[in-house]
C-alpha positions as CSV (number, residue, x, y, z in Angstrom):
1,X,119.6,26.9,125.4
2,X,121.1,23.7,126.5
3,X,121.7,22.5,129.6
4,X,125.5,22.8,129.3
5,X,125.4,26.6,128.7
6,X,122.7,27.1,131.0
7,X,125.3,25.8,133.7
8,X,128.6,27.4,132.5
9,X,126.2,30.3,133.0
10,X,124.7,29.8,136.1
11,X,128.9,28.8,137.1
12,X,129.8,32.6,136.2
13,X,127.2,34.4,138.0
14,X,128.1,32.8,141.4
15,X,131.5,33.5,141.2
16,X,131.0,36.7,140.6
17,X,128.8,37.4,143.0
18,X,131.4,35.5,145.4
19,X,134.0,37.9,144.4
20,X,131.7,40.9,144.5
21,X,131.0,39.6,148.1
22,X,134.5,39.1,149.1
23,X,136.0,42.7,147.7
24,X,132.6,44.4,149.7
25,X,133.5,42.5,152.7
26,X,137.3,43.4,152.5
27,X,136.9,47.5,151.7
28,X,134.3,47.7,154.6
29,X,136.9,46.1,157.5
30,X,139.6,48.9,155.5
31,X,137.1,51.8,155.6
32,X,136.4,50.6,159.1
33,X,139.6,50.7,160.7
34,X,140.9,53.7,158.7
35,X,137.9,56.2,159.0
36,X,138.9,58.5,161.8
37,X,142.9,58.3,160.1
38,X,143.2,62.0,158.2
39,X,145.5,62.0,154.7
40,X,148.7,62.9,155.0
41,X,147.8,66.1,152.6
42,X,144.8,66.8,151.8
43,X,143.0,66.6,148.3
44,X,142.6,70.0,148.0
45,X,142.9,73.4,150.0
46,X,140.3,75.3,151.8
47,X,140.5,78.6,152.3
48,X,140.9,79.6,156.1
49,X,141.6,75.8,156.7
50,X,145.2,75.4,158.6
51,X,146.9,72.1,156.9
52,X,147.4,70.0,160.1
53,X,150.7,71.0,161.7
54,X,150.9,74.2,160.5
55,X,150.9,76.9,162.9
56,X,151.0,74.6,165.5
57,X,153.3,74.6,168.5
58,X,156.1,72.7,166.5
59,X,155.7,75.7,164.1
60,X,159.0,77.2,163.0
61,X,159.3,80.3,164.6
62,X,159.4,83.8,162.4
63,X,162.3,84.8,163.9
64,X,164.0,81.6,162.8
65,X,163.1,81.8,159.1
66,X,164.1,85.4,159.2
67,X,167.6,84.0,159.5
68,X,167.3,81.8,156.4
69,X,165.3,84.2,154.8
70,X,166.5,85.1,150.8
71,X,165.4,88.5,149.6
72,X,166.0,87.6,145.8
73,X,163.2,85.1,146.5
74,X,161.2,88.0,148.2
75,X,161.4,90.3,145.5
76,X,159.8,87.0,142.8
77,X,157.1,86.9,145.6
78,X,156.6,90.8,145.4
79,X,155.5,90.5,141.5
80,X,152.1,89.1,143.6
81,X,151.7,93.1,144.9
82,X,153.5,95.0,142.4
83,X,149.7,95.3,140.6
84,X,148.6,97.8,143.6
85,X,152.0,98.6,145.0
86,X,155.1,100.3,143.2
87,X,158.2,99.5,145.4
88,X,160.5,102.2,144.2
89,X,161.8,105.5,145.9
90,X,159.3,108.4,145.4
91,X,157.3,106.1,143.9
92,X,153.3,107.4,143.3
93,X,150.4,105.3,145.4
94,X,148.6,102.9,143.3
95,X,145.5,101.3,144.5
96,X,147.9,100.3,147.7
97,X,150.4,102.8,148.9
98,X,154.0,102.8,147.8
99,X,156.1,100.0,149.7
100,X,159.4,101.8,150.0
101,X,160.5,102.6,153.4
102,X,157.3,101.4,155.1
103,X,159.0,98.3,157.4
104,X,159.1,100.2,161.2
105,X,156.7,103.0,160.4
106,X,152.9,103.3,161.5
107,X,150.3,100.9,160.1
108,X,148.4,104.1,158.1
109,X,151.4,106.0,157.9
110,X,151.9,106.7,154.1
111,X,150.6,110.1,153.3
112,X,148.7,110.7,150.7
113,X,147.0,107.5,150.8
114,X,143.1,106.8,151.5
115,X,144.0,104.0,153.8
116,X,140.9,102.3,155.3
117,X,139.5,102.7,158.9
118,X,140.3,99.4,160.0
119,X,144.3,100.4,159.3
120,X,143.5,103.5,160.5
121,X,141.8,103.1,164.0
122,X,144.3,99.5,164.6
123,X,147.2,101.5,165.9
124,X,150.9,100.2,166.4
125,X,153.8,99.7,163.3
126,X,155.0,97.4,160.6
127,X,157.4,95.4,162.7
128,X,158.0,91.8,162.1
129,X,155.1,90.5,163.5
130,X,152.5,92.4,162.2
131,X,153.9,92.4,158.5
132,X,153.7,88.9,158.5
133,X,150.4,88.7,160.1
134,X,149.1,91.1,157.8
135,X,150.5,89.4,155.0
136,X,149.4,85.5,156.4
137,X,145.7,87.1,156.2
138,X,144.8,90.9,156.0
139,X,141.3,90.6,156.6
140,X,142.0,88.5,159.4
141,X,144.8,91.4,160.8
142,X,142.6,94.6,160.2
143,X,138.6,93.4,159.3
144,X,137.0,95.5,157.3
145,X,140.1,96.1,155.3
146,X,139.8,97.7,151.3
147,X,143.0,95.3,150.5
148,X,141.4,92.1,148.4
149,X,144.4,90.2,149.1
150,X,144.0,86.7,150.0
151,X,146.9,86.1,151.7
152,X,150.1,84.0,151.5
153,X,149.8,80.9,153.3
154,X,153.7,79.7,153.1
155,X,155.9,80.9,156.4
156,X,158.9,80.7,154.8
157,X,157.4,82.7,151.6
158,X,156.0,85.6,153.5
159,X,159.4,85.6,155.4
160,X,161.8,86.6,152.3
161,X,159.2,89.0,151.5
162,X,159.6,90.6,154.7
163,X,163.3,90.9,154.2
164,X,162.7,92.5,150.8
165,X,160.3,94.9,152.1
166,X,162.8,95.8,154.8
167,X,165.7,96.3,152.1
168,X,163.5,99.3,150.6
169,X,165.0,101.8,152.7
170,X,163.9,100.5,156.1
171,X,166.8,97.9,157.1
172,X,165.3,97.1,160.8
173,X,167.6,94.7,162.7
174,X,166.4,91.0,162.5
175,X,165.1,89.9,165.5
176,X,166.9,87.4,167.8
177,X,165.8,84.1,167.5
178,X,164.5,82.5,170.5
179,X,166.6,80.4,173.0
180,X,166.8,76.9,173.7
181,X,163.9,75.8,175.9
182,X,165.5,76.1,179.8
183,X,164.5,72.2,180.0
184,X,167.0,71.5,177.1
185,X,169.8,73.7,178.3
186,X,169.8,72.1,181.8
187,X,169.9,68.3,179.9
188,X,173.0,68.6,178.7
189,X,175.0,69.5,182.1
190,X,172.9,66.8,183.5
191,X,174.1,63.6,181.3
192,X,177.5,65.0,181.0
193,X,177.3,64.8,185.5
194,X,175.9,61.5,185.3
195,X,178.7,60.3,182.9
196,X,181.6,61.6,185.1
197,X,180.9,59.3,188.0
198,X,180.5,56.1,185.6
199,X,184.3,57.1,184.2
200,X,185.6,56.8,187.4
201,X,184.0,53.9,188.6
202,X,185.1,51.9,185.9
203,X,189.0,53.5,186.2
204,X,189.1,52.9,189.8
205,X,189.9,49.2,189.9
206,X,192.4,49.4,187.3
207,X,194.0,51.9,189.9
208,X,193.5,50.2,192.8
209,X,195.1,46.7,191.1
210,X,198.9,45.6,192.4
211,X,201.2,46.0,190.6
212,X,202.4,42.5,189.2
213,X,205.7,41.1,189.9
């Protein structure tokens, strides 16, 4: 090898090693000062793991997406039960009990069906709340549950279900949405009383002025 190659050689293998250097030095300072910075959505999901600012006290409230809630969207999201539940009038039991009419009656309350101790010993009835509690995470509503269900995750999603399980022959009321926080309601009254007195103060002069001649 002559010397000329030897050193064009040599030459490359600095730099490289320079530039391997540099990008090393560069990702750690990166790495360094974004470590404890989550992603704004995560790679994947996790089962039982609450994305961040879900559920959280900015949540949307269910009463609120109630309101917006579209039943022809519930019924698509039904085709998810309709292997253990029929949803018609009369309908037979399947491996879940029938779904008509059961928004407003007792948790165990079909008869007929087998329903599972943990339904039957949790008391209360399929209001709102409990619907969509039930249908966020059954096993985490009644443990020990038979239902396999995972769960649907999306608010707004489990909300036009509930309004299509409430058009099978149940129709409950919506419930009110929630009023304004009292701090809000009092902040408007508030700036509109500060305003006044800066109105006036600026109109007074112009008032008190003589008249020219």
């Amino acid at each position: 090898m002559d010397e000329n190659r030897f050193n064009t050689i040599a030459g490359w293998t600095l730099f490289s090693g320079v530039v391997a250097l540099g990008l090393a030095s560069v990702s750690s300072h990166y790495f360094k000062a974004n470590k404890n910075e989550r992603p704004e959505k995560m790679g994947y999901e996790i089962e039982g793991v609450v994305q961040e600012g879900e559920g959280g006290a900015a949540a949307v409230p269910l009463e609120v997406l109630l309101a917006s809630a579209d039943a022809a969207k519930g019924e698509a999201t039904f085709k998810k039960c309709a292997s253990c539940h029929t949803n018609t009038q009369g309908g037979a039991n399947g491996i879940g009990p029938n779904m008509w009419n059961t928004m407003g009656k007792p948790l165990a309350g079909h008869a007929g069906f087998a329903y599972s101790d943990a339904l039957k010993t949790k008391g209360g009835s399929w209001d709102w709340a409990n619907m969509d509690a039930w249908l966020k995470n059954p096993k985490a509503f009644a443990p020990g549950t038979k239902m396999s269900f995972a769960g649907i995750g999306d608010a707004q999603e489990r909300a036009n279900l509930l309004v299509y399980l409430n058009s099978l022959g149940s129709n409950l009321p919506l419930p009110a949405a929630p009023a304004a926080p009292a701090a809000d309601a009092a902040a408007a009254p508030a700036d509109g009383a500060a305003a006044a007195p800066a109105d006036g103060a600026a109109a007074a002069p112009a008032a008190a002025e003589p008249a020219k001649k």
